[in-house]
N, C-alpha and C positions, 0 to 999 in steps of 0.2 A: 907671780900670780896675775897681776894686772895685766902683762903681756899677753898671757895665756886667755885672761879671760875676755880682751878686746880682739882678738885671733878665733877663737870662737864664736863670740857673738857675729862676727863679719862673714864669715864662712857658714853659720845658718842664716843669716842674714840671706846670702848669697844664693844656699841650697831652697831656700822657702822660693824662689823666683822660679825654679824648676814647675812649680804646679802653677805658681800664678804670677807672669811674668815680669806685671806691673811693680811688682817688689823691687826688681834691679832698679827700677827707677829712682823707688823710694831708698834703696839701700847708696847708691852713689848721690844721693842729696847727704844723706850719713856720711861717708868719706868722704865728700869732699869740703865741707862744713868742719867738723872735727877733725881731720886730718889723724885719723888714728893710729895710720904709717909712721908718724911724727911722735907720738906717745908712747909705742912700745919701741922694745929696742930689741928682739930679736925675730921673732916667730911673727910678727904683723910688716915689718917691713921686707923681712924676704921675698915677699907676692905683691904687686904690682895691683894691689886691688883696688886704685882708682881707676886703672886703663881695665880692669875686668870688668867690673860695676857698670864703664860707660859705655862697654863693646856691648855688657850685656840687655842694657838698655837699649840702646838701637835696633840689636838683634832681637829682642822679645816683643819691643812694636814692632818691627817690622814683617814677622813670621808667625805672629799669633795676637797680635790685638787687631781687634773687628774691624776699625776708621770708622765707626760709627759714633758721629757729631764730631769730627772731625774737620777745621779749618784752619786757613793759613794765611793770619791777619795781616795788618800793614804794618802795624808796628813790628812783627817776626821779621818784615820784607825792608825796616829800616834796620834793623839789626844785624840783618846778610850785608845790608849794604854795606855797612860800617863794617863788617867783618872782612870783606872784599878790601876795602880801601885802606883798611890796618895792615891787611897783608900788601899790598903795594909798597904801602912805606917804610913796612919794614926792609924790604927789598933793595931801597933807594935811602937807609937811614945812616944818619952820619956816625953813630958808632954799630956799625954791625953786628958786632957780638954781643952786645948790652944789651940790643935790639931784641936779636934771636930767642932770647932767655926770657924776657918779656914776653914773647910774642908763642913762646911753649902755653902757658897757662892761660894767655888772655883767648887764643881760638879754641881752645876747651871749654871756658867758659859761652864764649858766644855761641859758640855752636848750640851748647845743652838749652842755654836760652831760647832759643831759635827750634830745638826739637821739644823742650818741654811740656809746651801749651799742648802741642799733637798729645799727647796722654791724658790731659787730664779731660776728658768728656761728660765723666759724674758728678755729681756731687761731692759722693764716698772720696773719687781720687781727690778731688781740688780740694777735700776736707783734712784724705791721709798727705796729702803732701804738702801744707800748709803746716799739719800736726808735727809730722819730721824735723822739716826746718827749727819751727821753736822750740820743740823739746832737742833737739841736738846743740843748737845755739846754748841752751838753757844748761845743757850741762857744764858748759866751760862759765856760764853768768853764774849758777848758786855756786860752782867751786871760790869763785872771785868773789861775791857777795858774802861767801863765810867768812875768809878770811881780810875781807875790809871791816865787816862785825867785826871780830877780833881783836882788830888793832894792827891788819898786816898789811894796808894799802899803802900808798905813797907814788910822790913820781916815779914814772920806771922803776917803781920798785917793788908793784903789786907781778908776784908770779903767779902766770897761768898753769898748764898742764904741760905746756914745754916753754922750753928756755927759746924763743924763735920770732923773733918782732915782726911779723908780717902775717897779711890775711888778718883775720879775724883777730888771731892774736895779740895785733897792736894796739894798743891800751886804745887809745884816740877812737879807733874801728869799732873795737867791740860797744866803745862806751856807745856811739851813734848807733848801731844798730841794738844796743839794749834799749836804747831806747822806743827806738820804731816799732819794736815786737810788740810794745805794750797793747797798742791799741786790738793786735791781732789777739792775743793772749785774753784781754777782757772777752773778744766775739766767744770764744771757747766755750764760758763762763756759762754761755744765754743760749749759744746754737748748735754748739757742738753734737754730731751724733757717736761717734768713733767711743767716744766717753761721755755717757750722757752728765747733763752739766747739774750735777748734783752737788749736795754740803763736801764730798770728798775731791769732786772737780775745783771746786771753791777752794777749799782748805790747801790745797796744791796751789794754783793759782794766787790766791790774793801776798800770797809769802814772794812768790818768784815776781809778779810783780816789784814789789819792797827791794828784791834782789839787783832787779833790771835798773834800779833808782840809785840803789848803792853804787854804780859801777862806775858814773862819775864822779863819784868819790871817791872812792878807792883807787881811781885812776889817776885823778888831781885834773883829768880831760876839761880844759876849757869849752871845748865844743859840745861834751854833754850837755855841763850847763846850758848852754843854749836850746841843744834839742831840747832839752825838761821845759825848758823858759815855749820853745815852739810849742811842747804838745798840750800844755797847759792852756794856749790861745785856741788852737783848736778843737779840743774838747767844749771850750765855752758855746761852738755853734751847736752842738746838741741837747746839750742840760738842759732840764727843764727849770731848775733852779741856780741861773747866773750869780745873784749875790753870794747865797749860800755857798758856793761851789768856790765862788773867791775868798770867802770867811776861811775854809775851813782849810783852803791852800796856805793864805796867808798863817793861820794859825800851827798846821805840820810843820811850815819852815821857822815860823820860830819855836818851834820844838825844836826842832834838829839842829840850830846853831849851835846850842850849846855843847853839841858832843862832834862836833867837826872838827879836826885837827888844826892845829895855825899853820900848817904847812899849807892846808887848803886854800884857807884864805889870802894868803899872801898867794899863790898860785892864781886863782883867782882874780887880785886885783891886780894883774898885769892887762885887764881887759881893757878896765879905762884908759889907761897908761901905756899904748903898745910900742912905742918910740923907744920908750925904757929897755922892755925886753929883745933882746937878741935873737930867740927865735923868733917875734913877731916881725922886726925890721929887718930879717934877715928875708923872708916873705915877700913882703913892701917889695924888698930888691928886687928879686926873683922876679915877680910878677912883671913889675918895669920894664924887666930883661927880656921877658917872653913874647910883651908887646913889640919893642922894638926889633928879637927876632923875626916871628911871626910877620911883623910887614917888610922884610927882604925877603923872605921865605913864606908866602902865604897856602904854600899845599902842606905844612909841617917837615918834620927834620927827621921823623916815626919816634920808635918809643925811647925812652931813657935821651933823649935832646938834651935833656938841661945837663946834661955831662960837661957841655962846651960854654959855662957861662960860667961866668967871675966878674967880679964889681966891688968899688968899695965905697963903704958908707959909713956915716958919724952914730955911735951908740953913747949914750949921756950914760956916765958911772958915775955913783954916788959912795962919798967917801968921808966917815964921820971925824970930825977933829974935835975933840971937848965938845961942849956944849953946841957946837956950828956944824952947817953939813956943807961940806962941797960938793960942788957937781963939776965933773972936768968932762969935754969930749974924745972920746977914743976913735982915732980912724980903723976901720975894719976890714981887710982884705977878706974876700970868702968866692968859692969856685964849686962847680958841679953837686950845687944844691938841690934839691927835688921839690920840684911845683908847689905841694902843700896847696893845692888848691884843685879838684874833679874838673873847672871851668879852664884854669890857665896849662892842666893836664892836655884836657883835650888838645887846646889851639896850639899849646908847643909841639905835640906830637903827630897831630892830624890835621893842625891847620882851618882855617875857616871851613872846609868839609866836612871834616871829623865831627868837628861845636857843632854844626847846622845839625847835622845828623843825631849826632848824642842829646842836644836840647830839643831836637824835634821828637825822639825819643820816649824825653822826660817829660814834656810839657804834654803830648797826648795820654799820656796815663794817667796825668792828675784830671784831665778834663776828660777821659773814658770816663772812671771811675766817680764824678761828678755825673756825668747823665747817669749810669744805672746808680747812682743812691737816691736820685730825684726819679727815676722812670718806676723806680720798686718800692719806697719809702712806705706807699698812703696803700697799701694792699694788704688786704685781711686774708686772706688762703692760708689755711698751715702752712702749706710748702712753698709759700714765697713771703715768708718771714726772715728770711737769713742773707739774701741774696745785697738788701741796701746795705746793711749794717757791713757787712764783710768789704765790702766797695769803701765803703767809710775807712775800713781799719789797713785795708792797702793804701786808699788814698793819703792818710794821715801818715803812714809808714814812709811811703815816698817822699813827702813831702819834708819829713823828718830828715831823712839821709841827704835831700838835696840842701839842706840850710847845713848839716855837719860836712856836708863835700866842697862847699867853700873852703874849708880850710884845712880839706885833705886831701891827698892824690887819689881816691878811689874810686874813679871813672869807672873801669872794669871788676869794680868789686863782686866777685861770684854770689854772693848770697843776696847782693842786690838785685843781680841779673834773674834770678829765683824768683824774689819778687814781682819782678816785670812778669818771669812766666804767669806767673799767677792771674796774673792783673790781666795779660791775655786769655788766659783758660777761661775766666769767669764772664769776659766780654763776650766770649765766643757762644760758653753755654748762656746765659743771659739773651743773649739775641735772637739763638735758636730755639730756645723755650717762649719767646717772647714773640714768633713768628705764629701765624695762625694754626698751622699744623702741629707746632709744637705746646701750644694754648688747649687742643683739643686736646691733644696725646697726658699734660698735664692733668687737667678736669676729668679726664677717664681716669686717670690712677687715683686721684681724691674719689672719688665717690664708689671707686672699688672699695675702699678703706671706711668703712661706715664708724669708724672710733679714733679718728685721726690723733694718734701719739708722733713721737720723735722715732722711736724704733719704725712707725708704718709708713714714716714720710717717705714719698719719692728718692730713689737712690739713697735710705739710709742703712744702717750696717745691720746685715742680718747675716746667719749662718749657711757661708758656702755661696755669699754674694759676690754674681759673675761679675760686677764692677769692677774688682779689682784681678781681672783674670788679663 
């Protein structure tokens, strides 16, 4: 039944694009988020309906959406670029076929990156395809968030909806982007028009929150911890009650210690202590390794590099005898290790180009994102009430994955790359609203509207709105 009933949904999913095309857009943020090829096993993976979703996205902008407000940022133009110079190295990489297989997924991803922002013009889109993402993300977080409730998380031992450690899937992944979601998932709450943001938006909402928290628990993810530890500092820049805001954090966690498992905490405290653990000094190595390749090799080696790396290093075991503990050193051979790091991903693999490019990237989007939350914050207008806060909750989101990409390989993470769309959709419409013609065209639709609600706002969702045509 499940099979059946994720084969249907995908396939009207697919059919609704026939009248309004923008839907394939929305429907291959669906697949490829979810992976729902992955979940069934008969009737959903016979069809290819990630390569249909993203054919039919190209071809529905291309043949029937307007280009109106339509642009082709710099940041899109450093994303070609890097998509250009990935492809080079794959060409020139020292394992070729590890390469190749990489390099399937990561140009699908860039690419959609790089055409995404072209769709969103509206409000409606930058709102429906924002919505997507988290409620698709959200369905594999409350399935994990129930069963960490329960009592069913642990390391590697919390199952998703497949059996399949990668993308999204992997504990570490999803824990960092459950966390990032948050800030977007509150904007919903206050601005949302798709669902106006009433006591049942809320009542939806403030749980999946809760949910989004649990997944570093559930997971045992060290680097959640952190993301929660980042978004907590960030939040403090907008409260308007700082103390309060730290009373009432510090008082949830010590609620919640009591029902944390001791698996956590012992998980946990390998933080202070990384020398100890074998997967942290196994990192250490790694990294060391990448520097030193990296400066014989400084264009990169393309992707999956660290194939060709091996090192050995001392890990302190501890070993109890009666009342006394020893600590003996173990020497530790270990080879073709994975990055475990988005920073030392890049330079093994793309070389000082690659980093310049991927941090040139990331560092303009926190700092777009920054000028429109400062250029729209202090404005009173209905309809430019939404536009700082949303800037806030990607900037926070970004911000969030780059502190969890320390210490993961997910450079080319797809749902990240989503994000960046976003981040250019709203630079774009922002600019072009924010330009005198588009100020006047604004002020005409207000004052058509003599009862300004959520429903009459500029590009909000009304019946048979050509927005999403």
């Amino acid at each position: 039944m499940l099979d059946l009933a994720l084969f249907t949904f995908v396939l009207a999913f697919l059919a609704a694009g026939v009248r309004r095309p923008f839907l394939w857009v929305l429907a291959y943020l669906y697949i490829d988020i979810l992976s729902p090829q992955k979940i069934g096993w008969a009737l959903t993976p016979a069809l290819p309906i990630s390569l249909i979703a993203f054919c039919a996205a190209f071809a529905g902008w291309l043949l029937a959406d307007p280009k109106r407000g339509t642009r082709f940022t710099f940041r899109q133009f450093l994303m070609l670029c890097l998509l250009v110079y990935c492809g080079i190295t794959t060409s020139m990489a020292d394992f070729p076929l590890e390469a190749a297989s990489k390099w399937e997924w990561v140009w699908k991803a860039l690419v959609f990156a790089i055409f995404f922002p072209l769709t969103l013009t509206t409000r409606l889109r930058i709102e429906g395809a924002a919505l997507i993402m988290v409620l698709t993300v959200s369905a594999i977080i409350i399935s994990a968030g129930l069963k960490t409730a329960l009592g069913g998380g642990g390391y590697e031992s919390l199952y998703f909806f497949v059996n399949d450690n990668s993308g999204l899937y992997e504990s570490s992944t999803l824990a960092t982007v459950a966390v990032a979601i948050i800030p977007l998932i509150a904007w919903f709450t206050r601005h949302g028009t798709v669902f106006v943001p009433d006591w049942r938006v809320k009542l939806f909402a403030f749980p999946l929150i809760f949910a989004c928290l649990l997944i570093p628990v559930g997971t045992e993810a060290r680097t959640g911890l952190l993301c929660i530890a980042v978004l907590g500092l960030l939040m403090l820049r907008d409260v308007k009650r700082r103390m309060a805001f730290i009373a009432a954090g510090a008082a949830m966690v010590l609620v919640a210690l009591p029902f944390l498992p001791q698996s956590y905490y012992e998980r946990m405290s390998t933080i202070n202590s990384p020398s100890g653990d074998e997967s942290a000094s196994t990192r250490v190595a790694v990294w060391k390794w990448t520097l030193d390749y990296v400066s014989e090799n400084p264009m990169g080696g393309g992707f999956d590099a660290y194939r060709g790396n091996s090192f050995t290093y001392d890990i302190p075991v501890t070993e109890k005898i009666g009342n006394s503990v020893a600590v003996e050193y173990r020497e530790v051979t270990d080879e073709a290790r994975a990055y475990h790091s988005a920073i030392f991903e890049m330079l093994g693999e793309q070389g000082w180009p690659g980093l310049t490019l991927w941090l040139w990237l990331q560092i303009l989007g926190v700092w777009q994102m920054e000028r429109l939350r400062r250029r729209w914050r202090g404005r009173s207008a209905a309809h430019e009430q939404w536009q700082a806060p949303l800037a806030t909750a990607l900037q926070f989101g970004q911000i969030i994955y780059l502190v969890g990409s320390l210490f993961q390989g997910i450079a080319y993470q797809p749902f990240i790359l989503m994000l960046i769309g976003l981040q250019c959709a709203l630079w774009t419409y922002c600019r072009l609203h924010d330009s005198p013609l588009g100020r006047r065209h604004m002020n005409g639709l207000a004052a058509a509207s003599p009862a300004p609600s959520v429903a009459a706002s500029p590009d909000a969702v009304t019946a048979g709105s050509p927005a999403l045509r």
